[in-house]
NULUMRO-152690 format. One line per 2 residues: number of its first residue (from 1); for each residue x, y, z of N, C-alpha, C, O, CB. Coordinates in steps of 0.2 Angstrom, whole numbers. Atoms other than C-alpha are relative to their C-alpha. Glycine has a CB too. Layout:
<segus>
NUM	X Y Z X Y Z X Y Z X Y Z X Y Z ~ ...
</segus>
This chain:
<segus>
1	-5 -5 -2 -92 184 107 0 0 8 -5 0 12 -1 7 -3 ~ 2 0 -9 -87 184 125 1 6 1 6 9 -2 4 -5 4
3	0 -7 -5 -89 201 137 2 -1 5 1 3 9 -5 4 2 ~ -1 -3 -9 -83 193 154 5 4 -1 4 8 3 1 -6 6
5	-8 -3 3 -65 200 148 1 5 -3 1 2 -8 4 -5 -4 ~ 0 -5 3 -65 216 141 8 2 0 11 3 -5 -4 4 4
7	-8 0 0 -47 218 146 3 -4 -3 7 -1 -7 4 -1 6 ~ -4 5 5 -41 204 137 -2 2 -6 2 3 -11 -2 -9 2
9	3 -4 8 -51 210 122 4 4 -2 7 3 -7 -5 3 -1 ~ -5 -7 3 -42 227 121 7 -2 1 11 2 -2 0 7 4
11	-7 3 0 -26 218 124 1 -2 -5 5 0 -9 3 -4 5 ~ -1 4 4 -28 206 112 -2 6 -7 2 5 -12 -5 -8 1
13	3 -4 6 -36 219 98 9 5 0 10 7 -6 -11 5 2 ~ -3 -7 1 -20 233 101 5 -6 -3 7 -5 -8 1 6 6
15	-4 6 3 -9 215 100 0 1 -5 6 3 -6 -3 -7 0 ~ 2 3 6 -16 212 83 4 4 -5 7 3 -10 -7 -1 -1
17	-4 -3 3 -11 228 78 7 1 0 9 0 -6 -2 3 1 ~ -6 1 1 5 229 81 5 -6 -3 11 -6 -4 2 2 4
19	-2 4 5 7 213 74 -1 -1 -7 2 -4 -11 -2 -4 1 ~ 2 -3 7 1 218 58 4 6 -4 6 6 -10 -8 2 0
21	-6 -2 2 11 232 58 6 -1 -1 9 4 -4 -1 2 2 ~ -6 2 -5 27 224 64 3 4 3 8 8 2 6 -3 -4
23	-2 -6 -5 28 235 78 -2 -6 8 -6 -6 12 -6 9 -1 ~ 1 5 -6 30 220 90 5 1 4 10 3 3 1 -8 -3
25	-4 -3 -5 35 223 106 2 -5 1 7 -6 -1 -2 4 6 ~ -4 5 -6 36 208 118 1 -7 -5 7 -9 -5 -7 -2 8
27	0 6 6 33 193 105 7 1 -6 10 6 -6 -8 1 -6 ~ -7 0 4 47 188 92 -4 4 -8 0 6 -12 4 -11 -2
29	3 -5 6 33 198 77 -2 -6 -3 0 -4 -9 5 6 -6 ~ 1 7 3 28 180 70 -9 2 -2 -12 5 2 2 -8 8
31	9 -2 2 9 181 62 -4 -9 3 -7 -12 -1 -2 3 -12 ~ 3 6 -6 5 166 76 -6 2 4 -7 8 6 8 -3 5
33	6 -2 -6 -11 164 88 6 0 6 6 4 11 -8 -8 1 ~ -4 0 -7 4 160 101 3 6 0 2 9 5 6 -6 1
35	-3 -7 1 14 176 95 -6 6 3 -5 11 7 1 1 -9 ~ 5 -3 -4 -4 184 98 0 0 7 0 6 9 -5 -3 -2
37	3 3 -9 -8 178 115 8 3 3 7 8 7 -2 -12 3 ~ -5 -2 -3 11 182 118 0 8 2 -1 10 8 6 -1 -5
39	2 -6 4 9 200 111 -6 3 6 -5 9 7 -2 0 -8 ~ 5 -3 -3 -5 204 121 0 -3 9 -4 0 13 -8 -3 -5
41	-2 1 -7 0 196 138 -6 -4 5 -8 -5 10 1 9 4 ~ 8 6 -3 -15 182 139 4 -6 -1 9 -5 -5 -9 -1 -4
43	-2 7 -1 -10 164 140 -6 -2 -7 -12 -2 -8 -2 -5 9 ~ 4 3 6 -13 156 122 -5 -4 1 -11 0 1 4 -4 -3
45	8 4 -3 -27 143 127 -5 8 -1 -7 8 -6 0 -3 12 ~ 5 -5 -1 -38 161 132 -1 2 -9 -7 3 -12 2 8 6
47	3 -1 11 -37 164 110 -2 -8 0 -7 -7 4 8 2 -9 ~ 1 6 1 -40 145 108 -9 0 2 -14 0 -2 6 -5 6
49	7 0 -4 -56 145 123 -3 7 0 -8 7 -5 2 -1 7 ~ 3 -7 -2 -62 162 127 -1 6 -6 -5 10 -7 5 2 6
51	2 -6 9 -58 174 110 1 -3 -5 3 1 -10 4 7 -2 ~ 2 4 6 -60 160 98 -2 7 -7 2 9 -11 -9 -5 3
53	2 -6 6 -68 175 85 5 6 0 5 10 -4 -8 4 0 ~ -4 -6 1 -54 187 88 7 -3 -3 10 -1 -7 2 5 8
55	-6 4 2 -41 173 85 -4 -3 -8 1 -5 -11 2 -8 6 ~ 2 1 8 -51 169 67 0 8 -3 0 8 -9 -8 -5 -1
57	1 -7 4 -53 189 65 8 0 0 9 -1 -6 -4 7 6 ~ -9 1 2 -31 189 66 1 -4 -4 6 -2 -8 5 -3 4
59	-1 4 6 -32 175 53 -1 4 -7 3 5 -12 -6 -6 1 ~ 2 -3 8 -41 184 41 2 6 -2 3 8 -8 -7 0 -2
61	-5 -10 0 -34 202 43 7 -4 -2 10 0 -6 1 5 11 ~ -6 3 2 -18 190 41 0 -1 -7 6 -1 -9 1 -6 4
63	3 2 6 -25 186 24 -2 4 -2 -6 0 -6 -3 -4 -1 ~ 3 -6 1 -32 202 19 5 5 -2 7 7 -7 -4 2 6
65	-5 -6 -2 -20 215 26 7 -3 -5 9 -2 -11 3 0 10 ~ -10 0 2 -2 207 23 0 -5 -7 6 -7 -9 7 -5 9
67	0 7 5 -7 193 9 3 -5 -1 6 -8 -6 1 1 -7 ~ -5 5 -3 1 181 20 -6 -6 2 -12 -5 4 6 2 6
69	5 6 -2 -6 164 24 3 -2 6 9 -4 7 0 -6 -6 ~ -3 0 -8 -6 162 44 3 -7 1 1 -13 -1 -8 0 7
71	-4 7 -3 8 149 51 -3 -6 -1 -2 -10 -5 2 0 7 ~ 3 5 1 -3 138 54 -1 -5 -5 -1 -11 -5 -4 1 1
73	4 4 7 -11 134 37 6 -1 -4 5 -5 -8 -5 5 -5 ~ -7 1 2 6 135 31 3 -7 3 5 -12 0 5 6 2
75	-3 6 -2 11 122 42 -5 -7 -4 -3 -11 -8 1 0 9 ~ 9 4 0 -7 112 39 4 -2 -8 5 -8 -10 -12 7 1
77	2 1 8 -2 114 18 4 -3 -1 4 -7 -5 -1 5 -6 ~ -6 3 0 15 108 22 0 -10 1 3 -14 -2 4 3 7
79	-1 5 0 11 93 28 -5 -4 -3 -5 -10 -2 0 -2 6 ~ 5 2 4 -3 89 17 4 -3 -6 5 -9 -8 -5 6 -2
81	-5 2 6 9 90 4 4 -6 2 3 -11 -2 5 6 -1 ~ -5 4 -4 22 80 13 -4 -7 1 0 -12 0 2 5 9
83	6 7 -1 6 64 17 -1 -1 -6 0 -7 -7 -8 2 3 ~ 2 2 6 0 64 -4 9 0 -3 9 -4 -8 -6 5 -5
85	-5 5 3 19 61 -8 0 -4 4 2 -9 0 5 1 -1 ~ -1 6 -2 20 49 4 -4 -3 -2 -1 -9 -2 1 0 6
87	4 4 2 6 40 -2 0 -2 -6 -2 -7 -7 -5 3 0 ~ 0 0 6 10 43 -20 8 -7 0 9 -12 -2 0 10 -3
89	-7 6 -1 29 34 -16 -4 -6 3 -2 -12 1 6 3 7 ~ 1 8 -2 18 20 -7 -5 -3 -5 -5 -9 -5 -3 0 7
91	3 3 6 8 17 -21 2 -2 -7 -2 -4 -11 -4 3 -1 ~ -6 2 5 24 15 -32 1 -6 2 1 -11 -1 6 4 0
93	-4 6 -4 30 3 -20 -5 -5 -1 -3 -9 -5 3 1 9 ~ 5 6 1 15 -8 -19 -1 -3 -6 -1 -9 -6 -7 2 1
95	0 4 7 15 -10 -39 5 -1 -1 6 -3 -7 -3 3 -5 ~ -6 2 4 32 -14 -41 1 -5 6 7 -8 7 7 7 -3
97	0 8 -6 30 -27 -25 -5 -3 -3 -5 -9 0 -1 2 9 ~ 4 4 4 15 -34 -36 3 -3 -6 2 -9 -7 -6 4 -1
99	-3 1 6 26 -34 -51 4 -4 4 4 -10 2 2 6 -4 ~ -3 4 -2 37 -42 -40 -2 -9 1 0 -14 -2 1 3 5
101	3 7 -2 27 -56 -33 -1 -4 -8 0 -10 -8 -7 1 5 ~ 3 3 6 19 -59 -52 7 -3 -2 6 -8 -6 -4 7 -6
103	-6 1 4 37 -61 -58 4 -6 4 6 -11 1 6 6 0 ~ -2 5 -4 43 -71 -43 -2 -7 0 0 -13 0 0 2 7
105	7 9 0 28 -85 -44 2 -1 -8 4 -7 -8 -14 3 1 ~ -1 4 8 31 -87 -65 8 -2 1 9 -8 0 -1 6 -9
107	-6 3 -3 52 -88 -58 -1 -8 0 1 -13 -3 0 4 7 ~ 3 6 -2 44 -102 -49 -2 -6 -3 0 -12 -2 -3 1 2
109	6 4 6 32 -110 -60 7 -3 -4 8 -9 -5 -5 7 -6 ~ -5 0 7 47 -109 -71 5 -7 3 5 -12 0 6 10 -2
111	-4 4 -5 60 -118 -59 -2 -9 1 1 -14 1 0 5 8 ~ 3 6 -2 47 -131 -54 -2 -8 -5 -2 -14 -4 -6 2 2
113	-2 4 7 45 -137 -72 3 -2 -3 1 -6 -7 0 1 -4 ~ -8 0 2 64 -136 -76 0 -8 5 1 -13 2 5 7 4
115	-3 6 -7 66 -150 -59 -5 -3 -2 -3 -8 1 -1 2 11 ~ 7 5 2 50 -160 -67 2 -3 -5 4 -9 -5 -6 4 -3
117	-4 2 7 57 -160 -83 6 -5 1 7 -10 -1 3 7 -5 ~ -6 5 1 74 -167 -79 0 -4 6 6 -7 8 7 4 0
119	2 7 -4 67 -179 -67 0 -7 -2 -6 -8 -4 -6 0 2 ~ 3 7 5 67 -196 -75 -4 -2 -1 -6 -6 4 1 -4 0
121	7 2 0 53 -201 -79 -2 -9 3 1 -14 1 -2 1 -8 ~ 2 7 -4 44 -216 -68 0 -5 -4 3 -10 -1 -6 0 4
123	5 5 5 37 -227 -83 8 -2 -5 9 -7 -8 -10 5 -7 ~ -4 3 9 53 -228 -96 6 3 3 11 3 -1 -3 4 -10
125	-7 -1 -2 68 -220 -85 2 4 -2 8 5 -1 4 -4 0 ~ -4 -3 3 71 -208 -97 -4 11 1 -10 13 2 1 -5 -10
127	0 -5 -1 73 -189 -97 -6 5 -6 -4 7 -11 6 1 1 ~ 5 -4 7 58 -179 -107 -7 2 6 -8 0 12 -2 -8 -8
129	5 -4 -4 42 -168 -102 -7 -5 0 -10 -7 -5 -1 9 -4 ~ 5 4 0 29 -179 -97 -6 0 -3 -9 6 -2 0 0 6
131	6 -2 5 14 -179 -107 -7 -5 5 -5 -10 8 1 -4 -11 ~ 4 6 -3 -3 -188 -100 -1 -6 -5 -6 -10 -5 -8 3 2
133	1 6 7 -2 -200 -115 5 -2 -3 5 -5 -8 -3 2 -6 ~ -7 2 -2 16 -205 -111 0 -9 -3 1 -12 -8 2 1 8
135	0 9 -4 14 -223 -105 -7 -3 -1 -10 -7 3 2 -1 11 ~ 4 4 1 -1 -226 -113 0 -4 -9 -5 -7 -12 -6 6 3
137	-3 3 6 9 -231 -130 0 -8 0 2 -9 6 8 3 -1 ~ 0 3 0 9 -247 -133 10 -5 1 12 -5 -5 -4 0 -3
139	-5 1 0 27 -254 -128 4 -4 -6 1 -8 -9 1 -2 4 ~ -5 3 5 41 -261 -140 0 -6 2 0 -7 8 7 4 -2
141	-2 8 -1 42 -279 -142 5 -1 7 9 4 8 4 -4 -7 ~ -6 1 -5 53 -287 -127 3 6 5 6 5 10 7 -2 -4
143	1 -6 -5 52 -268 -118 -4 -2 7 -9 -5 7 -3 6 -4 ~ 5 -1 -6 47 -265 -101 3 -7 4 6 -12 3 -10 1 -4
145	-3 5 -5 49 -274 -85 -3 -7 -1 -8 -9 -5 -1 1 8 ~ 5 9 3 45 -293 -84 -9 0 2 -12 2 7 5 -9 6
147	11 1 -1 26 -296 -85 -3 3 -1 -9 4 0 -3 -1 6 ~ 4 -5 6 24 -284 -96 -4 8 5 -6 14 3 -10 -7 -4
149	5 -6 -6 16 -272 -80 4 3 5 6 0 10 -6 -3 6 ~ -3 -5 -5 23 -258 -70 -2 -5 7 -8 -7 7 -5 10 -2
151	3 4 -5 21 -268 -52 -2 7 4 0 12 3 5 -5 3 ~ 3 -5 -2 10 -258 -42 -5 2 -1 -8 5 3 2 3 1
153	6 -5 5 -2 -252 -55 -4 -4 -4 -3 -9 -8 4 4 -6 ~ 7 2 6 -18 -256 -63 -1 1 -6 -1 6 -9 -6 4 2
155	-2 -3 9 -18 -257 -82 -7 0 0 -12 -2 3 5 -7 -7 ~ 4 -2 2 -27 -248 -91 -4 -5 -7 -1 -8 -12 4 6 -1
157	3 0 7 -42 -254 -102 -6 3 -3 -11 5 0 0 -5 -1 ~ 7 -4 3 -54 -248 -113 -7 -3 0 -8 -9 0 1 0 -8
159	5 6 1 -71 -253 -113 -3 -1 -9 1 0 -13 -7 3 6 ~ 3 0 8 -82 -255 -130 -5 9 0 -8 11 -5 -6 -10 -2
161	3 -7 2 -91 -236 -126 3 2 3 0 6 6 -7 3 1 ~ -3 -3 -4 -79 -229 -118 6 5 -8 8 2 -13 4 -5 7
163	-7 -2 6 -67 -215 -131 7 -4 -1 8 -8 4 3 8 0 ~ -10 1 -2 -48 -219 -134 1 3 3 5 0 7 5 0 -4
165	-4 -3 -2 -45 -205 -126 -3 0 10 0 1 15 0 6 -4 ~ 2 1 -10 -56 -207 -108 4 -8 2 3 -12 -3 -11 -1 3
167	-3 7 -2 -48 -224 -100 -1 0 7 0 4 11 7 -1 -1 ~ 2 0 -8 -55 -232 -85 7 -5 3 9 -9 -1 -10 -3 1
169	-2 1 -3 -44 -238 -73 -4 -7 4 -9 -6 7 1 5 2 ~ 5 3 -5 -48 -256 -66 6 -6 5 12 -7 4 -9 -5 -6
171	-1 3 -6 -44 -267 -53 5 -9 -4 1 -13 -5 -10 -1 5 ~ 0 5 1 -33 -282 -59 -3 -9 2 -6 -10 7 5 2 1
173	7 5 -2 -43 -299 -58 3 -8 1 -1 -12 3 -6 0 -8
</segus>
């Protein structure tokens, strides 16, 4: 508690009352620390700095007395409120821009397999979904380019421990 101010004290304390009563002279009657400091003829800061406990003693007499909740905290609950919806809206947006992306990427997926599929196929020129066990059929008599071999490419053979299904890759000879 501060005593260098005594004057400012009984200004600020008769303040309070007639804020409480609404018998507000000089102030617009507002249950504000600036309405205070108005009301009582001190520069707001001096409640801020200097009567700190007389400006939380008007808080609670504000809450007590009139069963009003001081501007302030009103404002403070306002925007509290006003921040968890905004939060709550951004955390809509995020899952329905995830749902997005999840939807956009299979779109994709989808599109890329479409352009795959109707690609012709390198080994036989014809249109169909490619399998890894395509062009590893044996060809139809008189089929296939001359010399029996895709040019460019290593035919495939088996060894004697190797499965049918692993095939090694070797080096024409």
């Amino acid at each position: 508690m501060n005593q260098d101010h005594p004057d400012e004290r009984t200004r600020i304390r008769e303040a309070m009352e007639r804020l409480l009563t609404g018998q507000a002279t000089v102030s617009n009657g507002g249950m504000t620390a600036a309405a205070l400091a108005a009301e009582a003829g001190v520069h707001r800061m001096a409640l801020y700095k200097r009567h700190v406990d007389l400006k939380r003693e008007f808080e609670e007499r504000i809450r007590k007395e009139t069963r009003q909740i001081p501007e302030t905290e009103k404002r403070l609950r306002d925007t509290v409120t006003k921040l968890k919806r905004t939060i709550a809206n951004q955390k809509a947006e995020i899952e329905e821009l995830r749902q997005l992306v999840t939807n956009l990427t299979l779109a994709g997926a989808v599109l890329i397999e479409d352009e795959r599929v109707n690609e012709p196929c390198p080994g036989c020129r014809q249109r169909h979904p490619a399998s890894p066990t395509h062009h590893l059929r044996a060809p139809a008599a008189g089929s296939g380019p001359p010399g029996g071999r895709m040019p460019g490419r290593a035919p495939l053979r088996r060894t004697s421990s190797t499965p049918l299904r692993t095939l090694a890759l070797t080096q024409p000879q």
